[in-house]
PLY file of the C-alpha trace (Angstrom):
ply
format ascii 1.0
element vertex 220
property float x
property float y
property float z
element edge 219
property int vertex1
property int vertex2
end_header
-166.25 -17.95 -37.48
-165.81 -19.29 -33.39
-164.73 -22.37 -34.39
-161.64 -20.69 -35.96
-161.24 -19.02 -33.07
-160.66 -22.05 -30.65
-157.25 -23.06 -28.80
-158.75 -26.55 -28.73
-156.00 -26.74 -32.10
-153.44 -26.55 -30.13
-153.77 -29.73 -27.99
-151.95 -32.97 -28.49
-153.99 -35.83 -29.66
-152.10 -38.83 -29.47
-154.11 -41.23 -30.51
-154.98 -39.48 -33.75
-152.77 -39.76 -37.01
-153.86 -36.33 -38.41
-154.79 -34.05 -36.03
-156.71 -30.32 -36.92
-153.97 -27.89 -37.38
-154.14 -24.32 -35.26
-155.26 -21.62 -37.43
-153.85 -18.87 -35.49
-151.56 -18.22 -32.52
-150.37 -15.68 -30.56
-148.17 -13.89 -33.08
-151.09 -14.28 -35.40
-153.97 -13.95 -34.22
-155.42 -13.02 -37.86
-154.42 -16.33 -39.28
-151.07 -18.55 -39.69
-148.82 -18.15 -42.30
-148.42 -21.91 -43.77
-152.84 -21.21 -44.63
-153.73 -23.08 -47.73
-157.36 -24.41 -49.33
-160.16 -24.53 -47.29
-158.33 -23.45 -43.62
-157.20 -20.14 -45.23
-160.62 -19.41 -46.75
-162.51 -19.93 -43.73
-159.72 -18.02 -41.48
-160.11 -15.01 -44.13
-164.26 -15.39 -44.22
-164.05 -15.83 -40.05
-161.83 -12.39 -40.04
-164.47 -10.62 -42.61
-166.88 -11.47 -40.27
-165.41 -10.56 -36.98
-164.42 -7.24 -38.18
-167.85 -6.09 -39.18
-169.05 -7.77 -35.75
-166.84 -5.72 -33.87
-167.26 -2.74 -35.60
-171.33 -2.78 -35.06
-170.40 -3.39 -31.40
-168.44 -0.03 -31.16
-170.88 1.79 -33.06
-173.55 0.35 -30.64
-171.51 1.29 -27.32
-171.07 5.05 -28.80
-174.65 4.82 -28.97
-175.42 3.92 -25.55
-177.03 0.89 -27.09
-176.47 -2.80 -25.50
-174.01 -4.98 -27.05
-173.09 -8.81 -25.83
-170.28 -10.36 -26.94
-169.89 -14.29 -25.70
-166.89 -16.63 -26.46
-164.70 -19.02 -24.82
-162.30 -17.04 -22.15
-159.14 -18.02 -23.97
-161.02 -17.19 -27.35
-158.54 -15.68 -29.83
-161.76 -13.93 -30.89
-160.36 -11.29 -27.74
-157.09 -10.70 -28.96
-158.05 -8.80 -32.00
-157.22 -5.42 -31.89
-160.66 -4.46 -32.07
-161.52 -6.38 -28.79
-158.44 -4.81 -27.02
-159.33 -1.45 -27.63
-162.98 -1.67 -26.35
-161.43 -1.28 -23.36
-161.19 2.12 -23.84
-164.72 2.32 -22.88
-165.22 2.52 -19.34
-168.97 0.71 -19.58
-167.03 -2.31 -21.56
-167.01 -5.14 -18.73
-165.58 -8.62 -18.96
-167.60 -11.22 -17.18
-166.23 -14.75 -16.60
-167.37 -17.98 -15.67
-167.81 -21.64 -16.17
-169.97 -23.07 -18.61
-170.80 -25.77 -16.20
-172.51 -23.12 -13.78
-175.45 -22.95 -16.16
-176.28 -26.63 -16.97
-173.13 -26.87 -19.06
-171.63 -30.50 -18.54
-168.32 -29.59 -18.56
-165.67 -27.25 -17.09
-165.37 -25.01 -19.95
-164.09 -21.18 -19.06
-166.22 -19.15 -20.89
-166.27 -14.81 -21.02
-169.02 -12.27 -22.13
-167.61 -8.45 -22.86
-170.49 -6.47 -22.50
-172.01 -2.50 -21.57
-174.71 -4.03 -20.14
-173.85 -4.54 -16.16
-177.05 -6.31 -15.38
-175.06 -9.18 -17.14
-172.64 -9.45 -13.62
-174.98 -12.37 -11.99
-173.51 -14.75 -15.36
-170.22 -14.85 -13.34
-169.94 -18.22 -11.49
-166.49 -20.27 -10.95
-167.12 -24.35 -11.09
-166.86 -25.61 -7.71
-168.48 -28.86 -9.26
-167.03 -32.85 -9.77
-165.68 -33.68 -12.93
-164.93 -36.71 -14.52
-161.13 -36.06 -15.39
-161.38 -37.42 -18.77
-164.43 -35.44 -19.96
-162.36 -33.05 -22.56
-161.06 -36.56 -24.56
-161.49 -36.78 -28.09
-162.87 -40.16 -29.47
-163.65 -42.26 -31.96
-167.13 -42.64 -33.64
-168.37 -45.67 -34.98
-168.03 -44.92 -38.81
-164.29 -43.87 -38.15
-164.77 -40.07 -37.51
-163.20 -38.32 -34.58
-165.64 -36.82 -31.97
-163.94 -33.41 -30.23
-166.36 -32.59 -26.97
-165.54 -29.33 -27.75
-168.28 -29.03 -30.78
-171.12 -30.61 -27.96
-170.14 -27.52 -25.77
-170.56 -25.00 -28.65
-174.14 -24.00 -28.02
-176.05 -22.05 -25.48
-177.80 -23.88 -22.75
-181.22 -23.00 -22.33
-180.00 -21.19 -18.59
-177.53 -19.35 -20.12
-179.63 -18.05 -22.75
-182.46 -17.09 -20.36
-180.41 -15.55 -17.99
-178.62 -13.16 -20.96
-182.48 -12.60 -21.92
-183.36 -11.81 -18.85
-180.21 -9.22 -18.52
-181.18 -7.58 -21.39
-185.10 -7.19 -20.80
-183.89 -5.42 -17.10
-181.08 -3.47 -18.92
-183.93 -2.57 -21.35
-186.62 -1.07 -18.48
-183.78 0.87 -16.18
-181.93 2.18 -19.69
-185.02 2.68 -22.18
-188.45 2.63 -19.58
-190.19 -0.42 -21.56
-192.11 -2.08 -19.97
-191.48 -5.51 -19.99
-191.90 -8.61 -17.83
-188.80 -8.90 -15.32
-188.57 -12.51 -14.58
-185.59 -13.10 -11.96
-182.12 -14.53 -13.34
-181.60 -18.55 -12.63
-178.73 -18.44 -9.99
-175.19 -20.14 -11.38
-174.82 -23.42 -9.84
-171.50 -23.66 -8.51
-171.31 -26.67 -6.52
-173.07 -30.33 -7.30
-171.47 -33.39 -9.35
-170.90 -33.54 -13.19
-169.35 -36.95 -13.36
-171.66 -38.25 -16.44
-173.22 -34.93 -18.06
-170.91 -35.75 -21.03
-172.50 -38.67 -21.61
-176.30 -37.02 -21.82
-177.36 -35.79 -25.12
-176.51 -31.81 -25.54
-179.75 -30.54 -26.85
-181.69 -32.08 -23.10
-179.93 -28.72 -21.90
-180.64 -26.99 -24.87
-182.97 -27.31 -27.17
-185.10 -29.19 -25.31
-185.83 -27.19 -22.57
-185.16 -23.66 -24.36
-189.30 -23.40 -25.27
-189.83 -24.19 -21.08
-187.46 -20.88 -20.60
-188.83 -18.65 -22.95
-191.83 -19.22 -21.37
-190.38 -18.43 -17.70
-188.99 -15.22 -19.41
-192.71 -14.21 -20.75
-192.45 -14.63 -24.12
-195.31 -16.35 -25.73
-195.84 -17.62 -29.23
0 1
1 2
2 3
3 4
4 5
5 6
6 7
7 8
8 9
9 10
10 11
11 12
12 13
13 14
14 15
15 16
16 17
17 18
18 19
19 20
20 21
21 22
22 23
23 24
24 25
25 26
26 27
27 28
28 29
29 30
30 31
31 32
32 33
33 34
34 35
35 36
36 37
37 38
38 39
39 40
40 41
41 42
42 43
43 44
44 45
45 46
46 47
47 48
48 49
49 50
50 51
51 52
52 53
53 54
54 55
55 56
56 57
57 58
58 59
59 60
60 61
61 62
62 63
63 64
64 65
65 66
66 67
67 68
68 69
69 70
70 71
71 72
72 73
73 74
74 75
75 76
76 77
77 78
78 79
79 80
80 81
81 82
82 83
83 84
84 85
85 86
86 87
87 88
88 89
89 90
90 91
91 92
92 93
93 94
94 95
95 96
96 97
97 98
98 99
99 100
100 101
101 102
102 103
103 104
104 105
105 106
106 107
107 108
108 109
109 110
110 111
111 112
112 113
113 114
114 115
115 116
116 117
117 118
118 119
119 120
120 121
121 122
122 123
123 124
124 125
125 126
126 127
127 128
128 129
129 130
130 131
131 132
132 133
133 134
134 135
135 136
136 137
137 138
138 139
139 140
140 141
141 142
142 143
143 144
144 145
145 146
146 147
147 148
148 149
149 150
150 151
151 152
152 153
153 154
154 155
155 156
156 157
157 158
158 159
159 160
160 161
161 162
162 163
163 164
164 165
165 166
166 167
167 168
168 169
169 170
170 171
171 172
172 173
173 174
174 175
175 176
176 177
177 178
178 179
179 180
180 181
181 182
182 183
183 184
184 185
185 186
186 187
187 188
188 189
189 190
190 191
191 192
192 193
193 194
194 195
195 196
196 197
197 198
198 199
199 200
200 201
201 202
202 203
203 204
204 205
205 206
206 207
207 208
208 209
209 210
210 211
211 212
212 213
213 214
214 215
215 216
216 217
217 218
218 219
């Protein structure tokens, strides 16, 4: 469903002689018109899906349970009407930040819309270097076009911990567990990201995401 749900569509490519077509836009945020073969299926199967996400996320707020909702800032996953109208709720927060902040390699504005306000210390704006050129599409060898956007998809391993982390302290002040109450990994605001790009995602993810589980006291 999220990557139906990007703006990344709607950015000239130059260089490339069929570009991906946006999917939505702001006077349709439920899908384009012109739809047709495999674009309108996955638009209809991506709405399917966000509906009944949305609706178990109002049912949990109502509940006083916790509910996390992550997705790029300018997502059009937050202009659904089911999105706006969380707002209703006064517990329903909207936390920003950069992905970068949290071992991301690039500038990439992300949000979380959440009950849970242990979830405030994700906020962090990029105060970091960039190489300029780090959002450019390019070329593979066999032919295929490469969008950075699909290497920035996934959790890091910080950002995972640190919503883990959120949750296990929302989880002993809202519920009494008792848990282990490992302290968040501060966002890193300032530092140089000039070359990130070029390092394999998973070394910030996958990699590394067994080392934090650990930190958070989980064990096999």
């Amino acid at each position: 469903a999220c990557e139906t749900m990007t703006r990344s569509r709607d950015i000239p490519l130059p260089r490339h002689s069929r570009p991906p077509a946006p999917l939505r836009h702001e006077g349709a945020v439920r899908g384009v018109a012109n739809l047709s073969g495999k674009d309108h299926q996955r638009v209809i199967k991506a709405n399917e899906f966000i509906d009944f996400a949305w609706s178990e996320v109002g049912l949990a707020v109502k509940d006083r349970r916790a509910a996390v909702v992550e997705n790029p800032a300018r997502s059009w996953l937050w202009r659904f009407q089911q999105a706006v109208e969380m707002h209703q709720h006064e517990e329903w927060q909207r936390r920003l930040y950069h992905a970068c902040v949290h071992m991301g390699a690039r500038r990439k504005a992300q949000a979380i819309e959440t009950n849970v306000p242990e979830l405030a210390w994700i906020e962090g704006e990029c105060g970091h270097t960039h190489d300029p050129n780090e959002w450019d599409p390019s070329m593979t060898e066999d032919g295929t076009w490469y969008y950075p956007s699909s290497g920035e998809a996934e959790y890091t391993a910080q950002l995972a911990y640190n919503i883990a982390v959120a949750l296990s302290w929302w989880a002993v002040r809202e519920r009494g567990y008792r848990l282990p109450m490992p302290k968040p990994i501060p966002a890193a605001a300032a530092g140089n990201r000039v070359g990130w790009d070029q390092v394999p995602a998973r070394l910030t993810r996958q990699d590394i995401m067994a080392g934090m589980a650990t930190r958070a006291g989980l064990t096999a």
